[in-house]
MIFI-423901 format. One record per residue (C-alpha): residue number from 1; x, z, y. Coordinates in steps of 0.25 Angstrom, whole numbers, plus 2048, in hexadecimal, padded with zeros to 3 digits. Example, Ala and Ser with C-alpha at 12.3 -4.5 7.8 and 13.67 -1.06 7.14 Angstrom:
BEGIN
selum: 1&x: 831&z: 81F&y: 7EE
selum: 2&x: 837&z: 81D&y: 7FC
//
This chain:
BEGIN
selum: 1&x: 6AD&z: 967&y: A4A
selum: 2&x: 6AB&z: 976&y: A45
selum: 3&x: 6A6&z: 97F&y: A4E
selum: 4&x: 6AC&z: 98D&y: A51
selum: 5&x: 6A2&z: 995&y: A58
selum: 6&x: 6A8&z: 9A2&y: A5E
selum: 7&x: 69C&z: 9A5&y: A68
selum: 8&x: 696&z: 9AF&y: A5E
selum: 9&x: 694&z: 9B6&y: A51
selum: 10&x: 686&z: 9B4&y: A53
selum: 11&x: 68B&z: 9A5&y: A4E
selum: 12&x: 68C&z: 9A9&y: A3F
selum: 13&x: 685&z: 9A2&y: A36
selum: 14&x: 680&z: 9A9&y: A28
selum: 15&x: 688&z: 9A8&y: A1C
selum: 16&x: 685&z: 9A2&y: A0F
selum: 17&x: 682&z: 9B1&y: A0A
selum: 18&x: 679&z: 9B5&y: A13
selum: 19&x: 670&z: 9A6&y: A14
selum: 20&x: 66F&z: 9AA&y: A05
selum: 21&x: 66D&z: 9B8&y: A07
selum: 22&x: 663&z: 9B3&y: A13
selum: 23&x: 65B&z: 9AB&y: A08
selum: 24&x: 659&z: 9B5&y: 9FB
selum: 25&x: 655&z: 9C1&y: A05
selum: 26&x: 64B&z: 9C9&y: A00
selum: 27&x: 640&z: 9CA&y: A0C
selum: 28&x: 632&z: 9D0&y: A12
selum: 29&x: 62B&z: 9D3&y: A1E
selum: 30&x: 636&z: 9DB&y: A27
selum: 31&x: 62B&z: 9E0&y: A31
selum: 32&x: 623&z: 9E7&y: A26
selum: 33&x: 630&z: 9ED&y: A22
selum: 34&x: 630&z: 9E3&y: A15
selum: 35&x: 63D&z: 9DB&y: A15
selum: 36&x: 648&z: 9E0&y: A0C
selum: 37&x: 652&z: 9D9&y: A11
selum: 38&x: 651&z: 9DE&y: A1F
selum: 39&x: 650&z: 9EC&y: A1B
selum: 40&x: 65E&z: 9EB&y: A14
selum: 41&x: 662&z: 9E5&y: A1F
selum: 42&x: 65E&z: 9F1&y: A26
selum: 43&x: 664&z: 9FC&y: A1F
selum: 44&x: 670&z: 9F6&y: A1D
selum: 45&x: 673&z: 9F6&y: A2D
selum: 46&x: 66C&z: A03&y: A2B
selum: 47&x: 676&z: A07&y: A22
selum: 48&x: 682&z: A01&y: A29
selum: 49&x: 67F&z: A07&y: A37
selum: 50&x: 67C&z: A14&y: A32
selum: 51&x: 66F&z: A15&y: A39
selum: 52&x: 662&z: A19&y: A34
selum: 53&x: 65A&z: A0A&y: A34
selum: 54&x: 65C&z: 9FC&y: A3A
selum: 55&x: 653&z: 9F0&y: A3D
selum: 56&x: 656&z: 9E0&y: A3B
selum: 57&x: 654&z: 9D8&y: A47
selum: 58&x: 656&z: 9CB&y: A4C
selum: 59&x: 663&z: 9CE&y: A57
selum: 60&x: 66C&z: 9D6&y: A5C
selum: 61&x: 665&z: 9D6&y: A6A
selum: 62&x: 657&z: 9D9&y: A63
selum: 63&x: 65E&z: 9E5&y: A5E
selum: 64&x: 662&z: 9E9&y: A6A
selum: 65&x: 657&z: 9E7&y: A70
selum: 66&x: 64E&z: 9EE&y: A66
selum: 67&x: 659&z: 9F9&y: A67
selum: 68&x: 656&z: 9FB&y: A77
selum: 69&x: 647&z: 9FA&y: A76
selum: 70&x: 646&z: A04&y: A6A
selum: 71&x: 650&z: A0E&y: A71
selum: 72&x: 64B&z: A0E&y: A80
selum: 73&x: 63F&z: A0C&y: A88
selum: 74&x: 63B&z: A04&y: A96
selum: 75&x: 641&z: A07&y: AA2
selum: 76&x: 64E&z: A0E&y: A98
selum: 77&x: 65D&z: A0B&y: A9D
selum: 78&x: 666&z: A05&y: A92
selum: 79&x: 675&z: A08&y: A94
selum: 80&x: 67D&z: 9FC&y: A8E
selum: 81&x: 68B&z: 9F5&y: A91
selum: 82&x: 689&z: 9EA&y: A9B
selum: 83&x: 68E&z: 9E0&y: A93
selum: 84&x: 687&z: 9E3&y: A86
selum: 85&x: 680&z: 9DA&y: A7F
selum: 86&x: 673&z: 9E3&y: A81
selum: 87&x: 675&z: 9DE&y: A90
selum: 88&x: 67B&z: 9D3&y: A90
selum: 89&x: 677&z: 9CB&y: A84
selum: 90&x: 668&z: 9CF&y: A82
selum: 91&x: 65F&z: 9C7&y: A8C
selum: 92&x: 65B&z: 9D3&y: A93
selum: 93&x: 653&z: 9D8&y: A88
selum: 94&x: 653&z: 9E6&y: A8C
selum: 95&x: 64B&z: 9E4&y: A98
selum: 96&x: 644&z: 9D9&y: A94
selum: 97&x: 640&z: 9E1&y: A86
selum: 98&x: 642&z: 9EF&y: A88
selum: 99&x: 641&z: 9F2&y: A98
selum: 100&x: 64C&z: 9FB&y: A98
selum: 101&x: 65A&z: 9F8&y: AA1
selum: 102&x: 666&z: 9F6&y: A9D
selum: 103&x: 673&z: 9FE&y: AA3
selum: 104&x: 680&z: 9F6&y: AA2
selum: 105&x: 68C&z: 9FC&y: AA2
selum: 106&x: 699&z: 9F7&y: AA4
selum: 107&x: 6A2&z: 9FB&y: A99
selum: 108&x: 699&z: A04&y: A90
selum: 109&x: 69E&z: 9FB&y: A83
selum: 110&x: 6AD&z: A01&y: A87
selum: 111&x: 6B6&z: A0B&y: A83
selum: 112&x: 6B1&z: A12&y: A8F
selum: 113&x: 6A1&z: A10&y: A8B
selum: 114&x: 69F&z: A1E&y: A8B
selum: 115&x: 6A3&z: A22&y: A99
selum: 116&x: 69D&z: A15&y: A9D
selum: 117&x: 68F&z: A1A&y: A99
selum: 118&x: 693&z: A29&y: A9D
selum: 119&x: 694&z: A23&y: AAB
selum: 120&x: 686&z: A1C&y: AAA
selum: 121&x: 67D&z: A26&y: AA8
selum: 122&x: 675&z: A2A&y: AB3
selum: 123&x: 66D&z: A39&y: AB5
selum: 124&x: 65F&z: A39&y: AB4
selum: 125&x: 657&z: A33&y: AC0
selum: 126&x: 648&z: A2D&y: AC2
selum: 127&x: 64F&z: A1F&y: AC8
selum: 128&x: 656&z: A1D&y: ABA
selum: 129&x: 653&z: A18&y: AAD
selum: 130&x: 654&z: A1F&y: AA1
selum: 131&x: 660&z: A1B&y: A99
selum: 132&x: 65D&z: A1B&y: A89
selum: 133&x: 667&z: A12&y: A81
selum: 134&x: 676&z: A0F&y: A82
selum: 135&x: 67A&z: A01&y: A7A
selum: 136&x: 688&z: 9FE&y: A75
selum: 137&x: 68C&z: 9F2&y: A70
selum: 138&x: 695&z: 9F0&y: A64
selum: 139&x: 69F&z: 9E6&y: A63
selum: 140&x: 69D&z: 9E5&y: A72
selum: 141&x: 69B&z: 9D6&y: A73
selum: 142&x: 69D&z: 9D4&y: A81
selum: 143&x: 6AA&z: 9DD&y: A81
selum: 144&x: 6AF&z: 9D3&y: A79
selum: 145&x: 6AA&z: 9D8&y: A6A
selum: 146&x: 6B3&z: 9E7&y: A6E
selum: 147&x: 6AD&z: 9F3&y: A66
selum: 148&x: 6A8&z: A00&y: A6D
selum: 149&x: 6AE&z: A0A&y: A62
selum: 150&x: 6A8&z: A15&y: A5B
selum: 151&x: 6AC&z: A21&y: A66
selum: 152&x: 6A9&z: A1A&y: A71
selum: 153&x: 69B&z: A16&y: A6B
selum: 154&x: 69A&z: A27&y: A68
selum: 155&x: 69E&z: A2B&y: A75
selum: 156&x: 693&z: A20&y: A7B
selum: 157&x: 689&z: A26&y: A71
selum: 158&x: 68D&z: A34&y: A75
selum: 159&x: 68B&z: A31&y: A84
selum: 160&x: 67D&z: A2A&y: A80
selum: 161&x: 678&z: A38&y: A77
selum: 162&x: 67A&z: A41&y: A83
selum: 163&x: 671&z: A39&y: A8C
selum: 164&x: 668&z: A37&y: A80
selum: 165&x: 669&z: A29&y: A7F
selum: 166&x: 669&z: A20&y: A73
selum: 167&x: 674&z: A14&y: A71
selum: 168&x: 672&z: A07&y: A6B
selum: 169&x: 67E&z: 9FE&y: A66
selum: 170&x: 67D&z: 9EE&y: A67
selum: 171&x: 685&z: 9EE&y: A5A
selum: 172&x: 685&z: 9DE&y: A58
selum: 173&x: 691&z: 9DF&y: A54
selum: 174&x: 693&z: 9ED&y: A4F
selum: 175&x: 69A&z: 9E9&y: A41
selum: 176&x: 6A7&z: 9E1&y: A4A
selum: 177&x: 6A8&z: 9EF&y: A50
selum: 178&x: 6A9&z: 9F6&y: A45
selum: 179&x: 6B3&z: 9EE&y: A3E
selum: 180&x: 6BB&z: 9EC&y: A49
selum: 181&x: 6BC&z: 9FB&y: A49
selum: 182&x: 6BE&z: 9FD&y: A3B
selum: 183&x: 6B2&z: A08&y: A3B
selum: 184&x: 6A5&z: A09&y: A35
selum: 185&x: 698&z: A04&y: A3E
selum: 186&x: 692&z: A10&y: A3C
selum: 187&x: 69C&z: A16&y: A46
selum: 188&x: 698&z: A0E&y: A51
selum: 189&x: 687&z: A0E&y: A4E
selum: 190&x: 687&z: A1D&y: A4D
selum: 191&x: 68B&z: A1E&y: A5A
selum: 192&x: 67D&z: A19&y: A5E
selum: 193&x: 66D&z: A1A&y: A5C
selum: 194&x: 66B&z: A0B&y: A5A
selum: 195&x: 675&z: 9FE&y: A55
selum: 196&x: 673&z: 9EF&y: A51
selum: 197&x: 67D&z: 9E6&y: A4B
selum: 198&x: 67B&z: 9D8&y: A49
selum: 199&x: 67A&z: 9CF&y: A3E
selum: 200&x: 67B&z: 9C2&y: A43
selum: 201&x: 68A&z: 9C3&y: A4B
selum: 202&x: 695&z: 9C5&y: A42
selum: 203&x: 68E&z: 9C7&y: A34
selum: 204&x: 688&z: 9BC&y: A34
selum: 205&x: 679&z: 9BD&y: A32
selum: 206&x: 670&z: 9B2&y: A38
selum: 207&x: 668&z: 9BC&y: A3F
selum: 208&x: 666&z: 9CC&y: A41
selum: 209&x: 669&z: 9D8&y: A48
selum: 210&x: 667&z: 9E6&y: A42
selum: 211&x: 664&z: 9F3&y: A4C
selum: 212&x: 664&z: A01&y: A47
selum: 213&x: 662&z: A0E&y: A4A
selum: 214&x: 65B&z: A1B&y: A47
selum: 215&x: 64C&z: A19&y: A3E
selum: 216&x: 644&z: A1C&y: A48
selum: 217&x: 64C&z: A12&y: A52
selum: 218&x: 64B&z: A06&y: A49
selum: 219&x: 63C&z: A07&y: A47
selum: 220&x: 63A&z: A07&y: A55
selum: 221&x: 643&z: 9FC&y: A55
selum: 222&x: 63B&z: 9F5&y: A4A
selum: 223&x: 62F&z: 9F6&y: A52
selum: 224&x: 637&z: 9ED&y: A5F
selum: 225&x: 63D&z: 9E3&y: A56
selum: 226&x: 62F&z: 9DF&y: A53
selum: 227&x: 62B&z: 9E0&y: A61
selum: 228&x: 636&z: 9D8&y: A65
selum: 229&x: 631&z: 9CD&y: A5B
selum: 230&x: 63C&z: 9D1&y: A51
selum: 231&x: 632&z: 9D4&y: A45
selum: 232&x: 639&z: 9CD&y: A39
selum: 233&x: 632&z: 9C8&y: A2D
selum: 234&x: 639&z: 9C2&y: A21
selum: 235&x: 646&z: 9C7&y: A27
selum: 236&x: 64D&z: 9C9&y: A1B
selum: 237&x: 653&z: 9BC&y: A1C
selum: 238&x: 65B&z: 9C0&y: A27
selum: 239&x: 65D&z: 9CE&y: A23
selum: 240&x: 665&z: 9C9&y: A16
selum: 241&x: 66E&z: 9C1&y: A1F
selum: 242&x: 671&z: 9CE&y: A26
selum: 243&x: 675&z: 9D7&y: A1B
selum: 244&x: 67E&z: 9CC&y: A17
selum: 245&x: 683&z: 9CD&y: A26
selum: 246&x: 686&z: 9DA&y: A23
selum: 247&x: 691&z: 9D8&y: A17
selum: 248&x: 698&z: 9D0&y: A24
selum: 249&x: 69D&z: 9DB&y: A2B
selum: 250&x: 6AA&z: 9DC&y: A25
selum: 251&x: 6AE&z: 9CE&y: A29
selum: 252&x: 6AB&z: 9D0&y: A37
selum: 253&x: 6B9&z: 9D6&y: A37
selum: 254&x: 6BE&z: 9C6&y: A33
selum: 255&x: 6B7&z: 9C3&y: A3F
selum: 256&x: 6BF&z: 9CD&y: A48
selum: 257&x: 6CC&z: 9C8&y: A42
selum: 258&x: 6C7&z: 9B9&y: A47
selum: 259&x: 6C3&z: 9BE&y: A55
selum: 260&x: 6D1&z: 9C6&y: A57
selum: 261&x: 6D9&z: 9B8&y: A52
selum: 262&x: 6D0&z: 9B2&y: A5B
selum: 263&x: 6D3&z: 9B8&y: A67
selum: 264&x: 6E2&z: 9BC&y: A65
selum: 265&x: 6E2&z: 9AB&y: A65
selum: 266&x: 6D9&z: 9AA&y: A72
selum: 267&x: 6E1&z: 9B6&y: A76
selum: 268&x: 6F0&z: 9AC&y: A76
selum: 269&x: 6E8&z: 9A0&y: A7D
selum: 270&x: 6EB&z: 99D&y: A8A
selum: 271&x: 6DF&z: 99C&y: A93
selum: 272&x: 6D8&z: 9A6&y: A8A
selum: 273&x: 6D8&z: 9B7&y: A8B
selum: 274&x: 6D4&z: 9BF&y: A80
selum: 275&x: 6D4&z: 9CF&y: A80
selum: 276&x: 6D8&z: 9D2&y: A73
selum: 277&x: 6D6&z: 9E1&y: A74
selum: 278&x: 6C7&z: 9DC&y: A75
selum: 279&x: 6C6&z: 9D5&y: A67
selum: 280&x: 6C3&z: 9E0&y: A5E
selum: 281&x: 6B7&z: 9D7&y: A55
selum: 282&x: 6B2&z: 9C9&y: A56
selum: 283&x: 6B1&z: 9C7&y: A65
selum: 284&x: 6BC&z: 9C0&y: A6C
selum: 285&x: 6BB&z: 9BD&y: A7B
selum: 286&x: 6C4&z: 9B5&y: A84
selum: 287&x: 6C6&z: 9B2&y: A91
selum: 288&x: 6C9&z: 9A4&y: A97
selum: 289&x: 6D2&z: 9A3&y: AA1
selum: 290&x: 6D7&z: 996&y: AA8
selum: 291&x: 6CF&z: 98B&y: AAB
selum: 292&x: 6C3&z: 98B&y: AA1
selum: 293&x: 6B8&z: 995&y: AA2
selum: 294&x: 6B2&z: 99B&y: A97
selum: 295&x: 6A6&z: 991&y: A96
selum: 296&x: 6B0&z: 985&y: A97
selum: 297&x: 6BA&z: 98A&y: A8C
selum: 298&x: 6AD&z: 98F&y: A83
selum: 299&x: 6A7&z: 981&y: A84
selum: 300&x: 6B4&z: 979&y: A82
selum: 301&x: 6B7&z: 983&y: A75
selum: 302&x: 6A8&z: 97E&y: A6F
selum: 303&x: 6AD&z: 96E&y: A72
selum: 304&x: 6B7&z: 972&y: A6A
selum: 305&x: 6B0&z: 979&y: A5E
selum: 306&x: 6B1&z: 989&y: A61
selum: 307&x: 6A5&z: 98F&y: A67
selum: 308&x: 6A5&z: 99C&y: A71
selum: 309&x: 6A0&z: 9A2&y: A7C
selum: 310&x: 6A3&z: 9A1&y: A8B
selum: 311&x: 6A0&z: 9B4&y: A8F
selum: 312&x: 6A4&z: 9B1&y: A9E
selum: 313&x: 6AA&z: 9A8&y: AA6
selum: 314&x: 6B7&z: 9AC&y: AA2
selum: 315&x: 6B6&z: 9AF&y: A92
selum: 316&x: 6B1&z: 9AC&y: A84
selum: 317&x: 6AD&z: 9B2&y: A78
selum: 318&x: 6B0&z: 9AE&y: A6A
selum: 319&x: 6A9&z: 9B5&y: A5E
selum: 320&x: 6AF&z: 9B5&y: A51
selum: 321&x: 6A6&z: 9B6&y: A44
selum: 322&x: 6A6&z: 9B3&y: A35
selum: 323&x: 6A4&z: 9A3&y: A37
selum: 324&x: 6B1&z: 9A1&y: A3F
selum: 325&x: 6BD&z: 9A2&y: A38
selum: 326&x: 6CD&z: 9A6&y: A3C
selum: 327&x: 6CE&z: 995&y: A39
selum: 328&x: 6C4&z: 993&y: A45
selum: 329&x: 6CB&z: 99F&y: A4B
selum: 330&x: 6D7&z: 996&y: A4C
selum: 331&x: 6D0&z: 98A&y: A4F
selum: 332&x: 6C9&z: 991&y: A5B
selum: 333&x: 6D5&z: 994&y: A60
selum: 334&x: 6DC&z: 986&y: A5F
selum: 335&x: 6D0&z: 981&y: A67
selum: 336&x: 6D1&z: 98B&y: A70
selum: 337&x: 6E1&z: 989&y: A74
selum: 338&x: 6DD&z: 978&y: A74
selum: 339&x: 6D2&z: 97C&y: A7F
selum: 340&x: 6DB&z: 984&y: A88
selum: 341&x: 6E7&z: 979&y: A87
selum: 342&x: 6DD&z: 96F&y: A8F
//
């Protein structure tokens, strides 16, 4: 039985062009500064952000974690969204690495983010810490793969400039946003001081995240990659998978087309609810109502050959990507409508 695996587009597995990329790359010693590879890598994003330099790491979360250390110090506030992935997804990791204390906010990755974070600040005062970062998130994963646009990510920036505060972005999925706004990425990553995408979601690499910033951030953020143990060697190998990850951003749009036929179908099911106005990219979340919960219907889709994931007690998330096609689109579907016949 073929397996259809919705959890995630961290499930992507590398092409045939970039396993043979991964196998000619041209190599060194990346923390003497001596592999090639890495450094195209590197000015690529460089290049494609619009920032002044960018380091190669192992994750999404080590970026952003390395982004947080480099940007505050102990005892600092952190503003983020309360249900970023900076809070919600990263084990604690600004605690447990970087002492600092994160300040969730309801609503921050919203239309109305800026009078979200206008509302949170506090005057100064001996009994508070001292807030330094704000961190965004685009696409919003927990909002169901929704884009914070271009003015609102200004008027958040703005907000942050007059209290002389820097912003990070959790751009995971930065390249979905951009094409499902039909604007340059630069338009979103000028609007902060730091950004990371990810290479191992949609585009497909085995491995990899890329942070970038100003010079003089990313080699203070060199320095905690390697305290972090995130010192690479010969890590050309999976630097060339990466900049073939790159020529993927276009088809990310095919898998927006699969997530919206997706949920329009999930959308027309009985026992299911989808909020269409919600699926602008590749994340489609639905809501179970009637007898199963969200764990049953997940683990009677997986019996039956299409793989997601139970968010709640009510709802499941489905994750389209390159290696599910519109034919598994349609077959997901079919199983789906079987399953809530029972």
């Amino acid at each position: 039985m073929k397996i259809i695996d919705l959890r995630s587009d961290t499930v992507t597995v590398p092409s045939e062009e970039m396993q043979a990329a991964m196998a000619r790359a041209e190599v060194g010693d990346d923390v003497y500064g001596e592999d090639p590879t890495v450094k195209e890598l590197e000015q690529a994003a460089t290049d494609l952000l619009g920032k002044e330099a960018a380091l190669f790491v192992a994750s999404g979360t080590m970026a952003n974690q390395i982004a947080l250390l480099a940007h505050t110090e102990r005892g600092n506030e952190v503003i983020v969204d309360a249900e970023s992935h900076i809070y919600y997804y990263e084990v604690g990791a600004a605690a447990m690495l970087g002492g600092v204390q994160l300040k969730p906010l309801e609503g921050l990755l919203s239309s109305e983010g800026p009078e979200v974070l206008r509302k949170a600040f506090r005057p100064p005062d001996i009994h508070f810490p001292i807030t330094r970062l704000v961190c965004l998130e685009n696409t919003f994963n927990r909002g169901g793969g929704t884009v914070i646009s271009p003015a609102i990510s200004k008027a958040i920036y703005d907000l942050a400039k007059e209290r002389e505060l820097t912003v990070h972005l959790d751009g995971a999925r930065i390249f979905n946003a951009a094409l499902a706004l039909g604007c340059d990425v630069r338009e979103f990553t000028r609007f902060c001081d730091s950004v990371m995408f990810s290479l191992s979601k949609g585009l497909g690499a085995p491995v990899g995240s890329l942070l970038a910033g100003s010079q003089q951030f990313i080699e203070k953020a060199r320095r905690y990659r390697k305290a972090l143990g995130g010192g690479w060697r010969q890590a050309g190998v999976l630097a060339a998978a990466g900049l073939v990850a790159l020529k993927n951003i276009p088809h990310l749009a095919e898998d927006h087309a699969n997530a919206r036929y997706l949920a329009e179908g999930l959308a027309e099911i009985p026992g299911l609810q989808v909020d269409l106005s919600k699926v602008v990219t590749n994340i489609v979340v639905a809501k179970v109502v009637g007898r199963w919960t969200a764990a049953e219907f997940a683990e009677e889709l997986a019996r039956q050959g299409v793989k997601c994931n139970a968010w709640g007690p009510d709802t499941v998330r489905f994750v389209t990507h390159k290696d599910v096609s519109r034919a598994d689109i349609e077959t997901t579907l079919s199983i789906v409508k079987k399953i809530l016949r029972l």
